[in-house]
C-alpha positions as CSV (number, residue, x, y, z in Angstrom):
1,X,60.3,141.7,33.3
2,X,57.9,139.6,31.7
3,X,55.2,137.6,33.4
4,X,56.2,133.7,34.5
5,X,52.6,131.2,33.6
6,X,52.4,127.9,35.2
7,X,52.2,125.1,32.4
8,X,48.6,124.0,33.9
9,X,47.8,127.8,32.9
10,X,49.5,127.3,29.4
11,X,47.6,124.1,28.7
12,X,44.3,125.5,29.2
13,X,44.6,128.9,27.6
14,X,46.0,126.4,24.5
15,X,42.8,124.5,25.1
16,X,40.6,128.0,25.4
17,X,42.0,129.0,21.8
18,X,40.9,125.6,20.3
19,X,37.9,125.9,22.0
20,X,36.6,129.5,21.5
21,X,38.7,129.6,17.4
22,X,35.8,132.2,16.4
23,X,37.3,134.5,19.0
24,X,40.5,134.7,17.6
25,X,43.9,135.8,18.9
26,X,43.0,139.1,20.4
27,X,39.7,137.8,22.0
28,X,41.0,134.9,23.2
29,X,43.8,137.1,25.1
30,X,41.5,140.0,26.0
31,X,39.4,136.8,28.1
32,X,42.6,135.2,29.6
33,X,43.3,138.3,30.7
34,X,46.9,138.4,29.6
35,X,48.5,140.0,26.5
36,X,48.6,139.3,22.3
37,X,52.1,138.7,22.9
38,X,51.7,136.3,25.5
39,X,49.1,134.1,24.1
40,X,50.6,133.6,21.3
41,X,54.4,133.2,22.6
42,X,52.5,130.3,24.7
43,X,50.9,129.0,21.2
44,X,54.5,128.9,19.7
45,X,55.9,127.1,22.9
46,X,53.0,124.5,22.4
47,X,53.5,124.1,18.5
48,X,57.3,123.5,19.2
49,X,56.6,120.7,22.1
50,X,54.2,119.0,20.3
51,X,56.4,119.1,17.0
52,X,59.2,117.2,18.8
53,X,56.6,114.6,20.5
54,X,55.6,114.0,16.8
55,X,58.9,113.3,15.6
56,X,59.6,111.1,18.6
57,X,56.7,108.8,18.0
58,X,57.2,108.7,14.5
59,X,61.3,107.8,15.1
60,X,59.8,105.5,17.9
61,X,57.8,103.6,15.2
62,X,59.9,103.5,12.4
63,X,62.9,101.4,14.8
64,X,60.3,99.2,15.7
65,X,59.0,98.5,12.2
66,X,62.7,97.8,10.8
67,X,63.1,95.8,14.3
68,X,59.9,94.1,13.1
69,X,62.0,92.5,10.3
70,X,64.5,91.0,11.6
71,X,61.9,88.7,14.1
């Protein structure tokens, strides 16, 4: 069964990787203590999230611009 992490843990191993890049994948795992696999299954659930936020806000700001014009 594989190991549940707590989205404050997810968030700062995401900010460890950005923060130690010369490190890499493996060495940022071998210092989180937790698995290649792991690490980077939490980097792909963070790239997917912040993919759909991006969308959102852009969506979100293309209605108000074509709302825009007709004020």
């Amino acid at each position: 069964m594989a190991k549940q992490y707590d989205k404050q843990f997810k968030l700062d191993a995401i900010q460890y990787c950005q923060d130690h890049k010369d490190l890499g994948l493996i060495g940022c795992a071998e210092n989180l203590g937790i698995s290649q696999q792991s690490l980077s299954t939490i980097q792909n659930e963070f790239t997917v999230i912040a993919t759909i936020c991006h969308r959102m806000i852009l969506k979100n700001c293309m209605l108000k611009y074509r709302m825009a014009a007709y004020y």
